[in-house]
N, C-alpha and C positions, 0 to 999 in steps of 0.2 A: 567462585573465582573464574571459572569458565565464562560466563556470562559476563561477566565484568572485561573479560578480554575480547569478547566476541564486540562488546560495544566499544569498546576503547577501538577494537582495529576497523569501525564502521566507521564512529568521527574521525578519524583522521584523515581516512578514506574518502570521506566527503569534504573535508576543509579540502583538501588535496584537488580533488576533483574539480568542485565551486570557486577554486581559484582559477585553474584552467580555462572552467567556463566564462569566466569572465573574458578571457581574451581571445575564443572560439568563434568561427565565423561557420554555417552548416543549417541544418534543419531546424527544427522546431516550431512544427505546426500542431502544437500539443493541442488537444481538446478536453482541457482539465477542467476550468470552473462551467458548472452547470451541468457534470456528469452525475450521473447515478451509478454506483458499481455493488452488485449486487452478485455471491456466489456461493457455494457449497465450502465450507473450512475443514480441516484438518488441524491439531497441536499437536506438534512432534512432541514435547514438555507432557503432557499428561493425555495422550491417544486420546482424543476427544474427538468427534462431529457435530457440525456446526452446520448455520446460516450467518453470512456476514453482510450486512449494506451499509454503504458509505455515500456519500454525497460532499462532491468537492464544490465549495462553497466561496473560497476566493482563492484570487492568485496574488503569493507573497513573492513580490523580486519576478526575477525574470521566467523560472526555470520552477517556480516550488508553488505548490497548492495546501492549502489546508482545507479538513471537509471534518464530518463530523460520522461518526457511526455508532452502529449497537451493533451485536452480535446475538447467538445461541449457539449453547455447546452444550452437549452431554453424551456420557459415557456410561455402558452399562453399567448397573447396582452401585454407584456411585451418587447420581445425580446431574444435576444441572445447573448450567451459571445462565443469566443474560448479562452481556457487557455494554458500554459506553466510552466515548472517549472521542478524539482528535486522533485523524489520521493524516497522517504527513504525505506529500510523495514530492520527489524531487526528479524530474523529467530528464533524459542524456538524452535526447535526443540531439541537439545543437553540440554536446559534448561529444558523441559518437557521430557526429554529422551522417545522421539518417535524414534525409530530405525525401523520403518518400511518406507522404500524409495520409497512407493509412497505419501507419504505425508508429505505437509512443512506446516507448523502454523507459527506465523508471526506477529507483531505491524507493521503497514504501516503508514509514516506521510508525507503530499506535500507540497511545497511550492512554487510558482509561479504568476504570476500577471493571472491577467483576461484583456483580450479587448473586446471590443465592447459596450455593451450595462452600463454594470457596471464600467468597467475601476477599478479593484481593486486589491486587495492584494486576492492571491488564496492560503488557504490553509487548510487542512484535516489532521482528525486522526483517526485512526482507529484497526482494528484488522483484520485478514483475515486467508483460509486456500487455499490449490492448495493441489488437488490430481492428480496423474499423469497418466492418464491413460497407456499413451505407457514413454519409456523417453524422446520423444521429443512431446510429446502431452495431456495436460492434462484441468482439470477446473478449476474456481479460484471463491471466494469471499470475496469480504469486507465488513465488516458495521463497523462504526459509526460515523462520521460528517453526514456522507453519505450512500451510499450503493451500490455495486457493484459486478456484477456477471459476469462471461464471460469465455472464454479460455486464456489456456497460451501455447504456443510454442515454444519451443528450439530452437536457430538457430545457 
């Protein structure tokens, strides 16, 4: 039930928000499709460590990318999953009117199965930021299902 409220107050949150965007006037010089984002995970849900890469592959609408990724997790004497799936992220930038281009902010959500060890439904939500160091090289992090840090690169 917890879960179920955590994502009910996320959609609203974002209907809420993507309506605003629409009539926002501000930044957004996101560097979403053609990114590689590649980091070390954490799962708050079952203490896991991980590797996670994603590659954002197109941009839906103004503000939102879809990309695809895998992951690895494991936890001592327990085992290990790889996962798969679509990763969403929806950009504030223009919402938060940050107009400085090297930095994108962001709500990130996945969805995906898990194999191996759990065989389950994989999926996160979260927030995150990427500052760019060069344009085709920068850092990134997420937290909240989870937690993730790492680089991201342009290709």
């Amino acid at each position: 039930m917890k879960k179920f409220i955590y994502l009910f107050i996320t959609l609203v949150t974002f209907s809420f928000a993507s309506t605003y965007a629409q009539n926002a006037k501000g930044g957004a010089d996101i560097k979403g499709p053609g990114t590689l984002n590649i980091g070390l995970t954490s799962s708050f849900s079952n203490n896991t460590l991980g590797l996670m890469a994603d590659y954002e592959i197109a941009q839906l609408g103004r503000d939102f990318t879809v990309g695809a990724f895998v992951d690895y997790q494991s936890w001592s004497g327990n085992g290990s999953t790889f996962g798969a799936g679509a990763r969403f992220r929806w950009y504030a930038d223009r919402v938060l009117n940050i107009q400085n281009p090297k930095w994108d902010v962001y709500a990130v959500g996945d969805v995906g199965f898990d194999f191996g060890h759990m065989n389950q439904l994989h999926w996160g939500i979260g927030v995150g930021a990427k500052f760019h160091i060069t344009d085709n090289f920068g850092i990134q992090g997420n937290i909240g299902s989870g937690a993730q840090i790492g680089i991201c690169v342009g290709l």
